[in-house]
Wavefront OBJ file of the C-alpha trace (Angstrom):
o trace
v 35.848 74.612 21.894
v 34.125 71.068 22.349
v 30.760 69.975 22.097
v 29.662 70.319 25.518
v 30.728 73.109 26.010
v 28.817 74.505 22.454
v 25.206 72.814 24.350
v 24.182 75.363 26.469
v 24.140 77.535 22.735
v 23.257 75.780 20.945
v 19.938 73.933 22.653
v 19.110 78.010 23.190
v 19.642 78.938 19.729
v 17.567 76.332 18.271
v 14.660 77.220 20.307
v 15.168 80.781 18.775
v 14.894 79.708 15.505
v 11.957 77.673 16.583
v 10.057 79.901 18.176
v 7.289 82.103 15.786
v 8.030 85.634 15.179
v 6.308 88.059 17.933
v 3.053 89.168 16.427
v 2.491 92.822 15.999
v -0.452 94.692 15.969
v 0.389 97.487 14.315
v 1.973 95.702 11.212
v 5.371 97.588 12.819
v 8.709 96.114 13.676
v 9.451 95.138 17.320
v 10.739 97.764 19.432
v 13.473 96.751 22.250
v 13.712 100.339 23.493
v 13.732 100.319 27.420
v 14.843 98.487 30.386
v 15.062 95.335 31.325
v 15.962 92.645 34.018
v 16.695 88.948 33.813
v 19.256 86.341 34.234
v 21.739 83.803 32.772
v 22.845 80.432 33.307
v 25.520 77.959 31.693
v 28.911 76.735 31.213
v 32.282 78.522 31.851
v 35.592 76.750 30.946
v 39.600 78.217 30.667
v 42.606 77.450 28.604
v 44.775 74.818 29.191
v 47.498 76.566 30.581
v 50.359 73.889 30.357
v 53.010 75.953 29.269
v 52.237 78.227 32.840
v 55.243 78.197 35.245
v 55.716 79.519 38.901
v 58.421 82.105 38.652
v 60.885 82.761 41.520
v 62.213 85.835 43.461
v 65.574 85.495 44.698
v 67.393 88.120 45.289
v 63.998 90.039 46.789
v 64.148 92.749 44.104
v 60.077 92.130 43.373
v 60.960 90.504 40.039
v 60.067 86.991 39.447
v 62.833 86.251 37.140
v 65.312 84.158 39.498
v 66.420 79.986 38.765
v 66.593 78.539 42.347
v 69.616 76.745 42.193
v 71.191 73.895 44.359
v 74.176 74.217 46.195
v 76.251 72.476 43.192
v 74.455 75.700 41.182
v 71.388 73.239 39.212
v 68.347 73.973 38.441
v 66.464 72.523 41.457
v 62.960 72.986 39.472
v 64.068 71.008 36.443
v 61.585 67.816 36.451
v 58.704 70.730 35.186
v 55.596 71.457 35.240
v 52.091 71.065 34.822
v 48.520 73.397 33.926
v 46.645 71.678 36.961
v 47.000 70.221 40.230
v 49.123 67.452 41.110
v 48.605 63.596 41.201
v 52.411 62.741 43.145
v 55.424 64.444 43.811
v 57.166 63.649 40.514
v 55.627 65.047 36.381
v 55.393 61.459 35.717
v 52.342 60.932 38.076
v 50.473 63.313 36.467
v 48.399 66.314 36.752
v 44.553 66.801 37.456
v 42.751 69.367 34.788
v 41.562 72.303 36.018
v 38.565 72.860 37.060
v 35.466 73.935 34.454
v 31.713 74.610 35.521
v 28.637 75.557 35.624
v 27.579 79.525 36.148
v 24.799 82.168 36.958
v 24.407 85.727 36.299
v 21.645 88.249 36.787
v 21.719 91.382 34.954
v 20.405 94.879 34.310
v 20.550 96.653 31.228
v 18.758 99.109 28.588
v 18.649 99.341 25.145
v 17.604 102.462 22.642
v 16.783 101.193 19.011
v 17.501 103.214 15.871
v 15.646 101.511 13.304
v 17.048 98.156 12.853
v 20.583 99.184 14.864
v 19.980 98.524 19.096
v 22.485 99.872 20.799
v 22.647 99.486 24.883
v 24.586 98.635 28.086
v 24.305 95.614 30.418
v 25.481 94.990 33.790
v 25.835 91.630 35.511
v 27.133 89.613 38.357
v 27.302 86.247 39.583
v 29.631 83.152 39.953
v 31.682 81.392 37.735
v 32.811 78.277 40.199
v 36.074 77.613 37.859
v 39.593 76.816 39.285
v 42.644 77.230 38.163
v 46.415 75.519 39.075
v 49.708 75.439 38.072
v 52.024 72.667 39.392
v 56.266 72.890 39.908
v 58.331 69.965 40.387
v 61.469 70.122 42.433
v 64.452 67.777 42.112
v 63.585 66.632 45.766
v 61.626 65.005 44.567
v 58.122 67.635 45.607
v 55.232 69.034 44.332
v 54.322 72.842 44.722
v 51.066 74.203 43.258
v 49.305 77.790 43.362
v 45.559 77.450 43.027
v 43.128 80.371 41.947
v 39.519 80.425 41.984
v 36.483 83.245 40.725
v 34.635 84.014 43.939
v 31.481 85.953 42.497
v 31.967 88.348 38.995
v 30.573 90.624 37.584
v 31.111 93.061 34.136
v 29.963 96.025 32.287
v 28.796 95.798 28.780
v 27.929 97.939 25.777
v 25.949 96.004 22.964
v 25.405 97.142 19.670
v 23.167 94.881 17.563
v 21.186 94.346 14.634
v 17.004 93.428 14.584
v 14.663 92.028 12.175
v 11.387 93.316 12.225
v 9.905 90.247 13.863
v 12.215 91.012 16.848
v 15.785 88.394 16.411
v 18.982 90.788 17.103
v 22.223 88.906 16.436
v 25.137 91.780 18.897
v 28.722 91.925 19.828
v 29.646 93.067 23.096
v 32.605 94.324 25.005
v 33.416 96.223 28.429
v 35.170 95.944 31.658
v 34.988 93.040 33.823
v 35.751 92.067 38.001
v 36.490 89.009 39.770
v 36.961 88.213 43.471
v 39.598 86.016 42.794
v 40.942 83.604 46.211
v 44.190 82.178 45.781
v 45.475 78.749 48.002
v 48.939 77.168 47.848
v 50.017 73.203 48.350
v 53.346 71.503 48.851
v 54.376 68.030 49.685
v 57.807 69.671 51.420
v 57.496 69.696 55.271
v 60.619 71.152 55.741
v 60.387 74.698 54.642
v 58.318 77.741 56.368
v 55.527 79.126 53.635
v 53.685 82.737 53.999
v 51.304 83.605 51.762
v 50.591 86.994 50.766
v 47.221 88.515 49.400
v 44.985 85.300 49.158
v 41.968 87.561 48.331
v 42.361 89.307 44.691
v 40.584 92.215 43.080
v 40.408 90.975 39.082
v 40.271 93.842 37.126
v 39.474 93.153 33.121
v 38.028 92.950 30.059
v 35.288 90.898 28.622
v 34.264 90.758 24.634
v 31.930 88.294 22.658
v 28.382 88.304 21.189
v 25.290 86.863 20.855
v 21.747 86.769 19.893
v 18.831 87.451 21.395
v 15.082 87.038 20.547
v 11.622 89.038 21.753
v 8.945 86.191 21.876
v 6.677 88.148 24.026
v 6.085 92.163 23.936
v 7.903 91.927 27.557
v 10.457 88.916 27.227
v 13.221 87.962 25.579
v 15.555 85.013 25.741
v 18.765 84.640 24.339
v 22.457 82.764 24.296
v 25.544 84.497 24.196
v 29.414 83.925 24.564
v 32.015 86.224 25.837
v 35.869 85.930 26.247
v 37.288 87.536 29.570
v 40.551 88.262 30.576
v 41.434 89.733 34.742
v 44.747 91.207 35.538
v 45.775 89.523 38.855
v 49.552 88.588 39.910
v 49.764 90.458 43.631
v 49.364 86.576 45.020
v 52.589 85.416 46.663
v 54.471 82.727 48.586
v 57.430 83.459 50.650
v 59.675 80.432 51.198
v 61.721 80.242 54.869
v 63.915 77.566 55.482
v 61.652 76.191 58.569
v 63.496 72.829 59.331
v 65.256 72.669 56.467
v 69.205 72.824 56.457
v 70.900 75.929 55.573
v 71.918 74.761 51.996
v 68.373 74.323 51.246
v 68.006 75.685 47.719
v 65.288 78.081 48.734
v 67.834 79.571 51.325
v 70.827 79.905 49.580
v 69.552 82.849 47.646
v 71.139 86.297 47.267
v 68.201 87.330 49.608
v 68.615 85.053 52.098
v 64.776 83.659 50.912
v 62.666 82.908 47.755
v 58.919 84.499 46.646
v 57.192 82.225 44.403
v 54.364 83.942 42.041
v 52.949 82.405 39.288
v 51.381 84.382 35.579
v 49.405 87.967 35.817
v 46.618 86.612 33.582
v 43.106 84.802 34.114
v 41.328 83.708 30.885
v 38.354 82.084 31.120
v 35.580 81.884 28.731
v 31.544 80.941 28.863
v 28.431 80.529 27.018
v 25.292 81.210 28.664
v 21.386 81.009 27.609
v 19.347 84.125 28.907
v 15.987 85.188 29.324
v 14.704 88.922 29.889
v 11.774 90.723 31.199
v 11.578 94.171 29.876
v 9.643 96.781 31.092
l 1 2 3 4 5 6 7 8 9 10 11 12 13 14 15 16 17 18 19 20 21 22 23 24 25 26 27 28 29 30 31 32 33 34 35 36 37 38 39 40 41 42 43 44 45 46 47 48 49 50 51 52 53 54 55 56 57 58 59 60 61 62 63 64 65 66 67 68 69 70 71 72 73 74 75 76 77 78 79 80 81 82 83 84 85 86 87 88 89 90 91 92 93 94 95 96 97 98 99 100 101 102 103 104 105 106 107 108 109 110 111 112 113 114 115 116 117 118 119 120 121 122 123 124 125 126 127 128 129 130 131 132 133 134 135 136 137 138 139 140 141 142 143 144 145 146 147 148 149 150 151 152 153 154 155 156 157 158 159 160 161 162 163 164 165 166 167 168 169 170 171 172 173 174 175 176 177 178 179 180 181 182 183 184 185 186 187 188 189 190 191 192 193 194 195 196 197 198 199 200 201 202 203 204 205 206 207 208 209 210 211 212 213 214 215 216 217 218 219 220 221 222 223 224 225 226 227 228 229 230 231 232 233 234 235 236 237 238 239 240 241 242 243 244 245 246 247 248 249 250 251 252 253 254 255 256 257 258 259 260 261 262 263 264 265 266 267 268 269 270 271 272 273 274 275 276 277 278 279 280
């Protein structure tokens, strides 16, 4: 994890640690039972995902476990690949990193408090902005890439934490996430025919992390927190025809007659965000 990435958490929680204890009348601890509404805003990044391939259908049998071959039986994919988009048709041009950005969330939650223990749920949703490629290079030479990107998101959270009595709760966190997930797909061969199948993904996942979170007012809170979330996608697809290409076109000379192209079922991307709260 680099620095700039760290910023957005760390800026937050020095101001936590900063910021004087919320007062109490009563000589009592804080209380965080209730509900309450904000929003979030910060930085969401990916792996590097260099060792990603697309995977090939050949013989049409929905399994993406096929070499496409030449007609003198190579591999016509040898040159490689590469985790991002391409800069030229061969792996010696080079690849472009994927994309990392900024992101937004609102949310909803409510927490109950059992002496110092605050346990809760959370829902959010918002954008992420990231993007995500995978590059293959044929022997042609040519460049084909598959390109995903996080439309808006959104998860569902249980938190379980732990308060001092001035009001600072350090929590993990965990629950189901969703992603609108929009798929694109870019070749330098003219030649070929290409039919893409379910551009427009439903993301189901999982999302984990943790966080802390501070009461500086009797009715606000702010806060930073990370979380780790994985979405189960793979339904994107590319059919390969042969177009203008000749009939011993690698793509063609298949046990099917044609090739599907398909790339990894998984979608890891990570993010820290600062947070503020007004509870009711």
């Amino acid at each position: 994890m680099t620095l700039h990435r760290l910023a957005p958490l760390g800026a937050t929680l020095a101001f936590i640690l900063a910021t004087p204890a919320l007062a109490q009348d009563d000589g009592g601890r804080v209380d965080w039972t209730g509900p309450y509404v904000g929003g979030s805003f910060g930085y969401n990044w990916q792996k590097r995902d260099g060792g990603e391939h697309l995977r090939f259908d050949t013989d049409g049998d929905g399994n993406f476990d096929n070499v496409v071959t030449t007609a003198t039986g190579a591999n016509a994919f040898s040159p490689g690949t590469c985790g991002g988009s391409p800069r030229g048709v061969t792996p010696a041009a080079g690849c472009n990193d994927d994309k990392d950005a900024i992101g937004w969330m609102g949310h909803v939650g409510y927490d109950m408090q059992f002496g110092n223990i605050v346990a809760g749920v959370v829902a959010e949703a918002g954008d992420a902005y990231v993007g995500d490629s995978v590059t293959e290079f044929s022997t042609t030479p040519a460049s084909y890439t598959m390109t995903r990107r996080i439309g808006w998101n959104g998860n569902l959270r249980a938190r379980l934490g732990w308060t001092t009595d001035s009001g600072i709760m350090p929590y993990i966190t965990g629950g189901l996430a969703y992603a609108k997930v929009k798929n694109s797909f870019f070749t330098s061969n003219t030649a070929n025919s290409f039919t893409q199948t379910d551009r427009n993904e439903d993301g189901w996942g999982w999302t984990m992390g943790g966080g802390v979170e501070a009461k500086v007012a009797q009715n606000f809170s702010i806060g930073a927190r990370y979380l780790w979330t994985r979405y189960n996608v793979g339904d994107y697809r590319v059919n390969v025809g042969q177009g203008t290409a000749p009939a011993t076109n690698p793509f063609i000379i298949t046990p099917s007659g044609t090739t599907d192209i398909s790339r990894g079922d998984k979608f890891d991307t990570q993010s820290v965000m600062a947070t503020a709260s007004f509870r009711f």
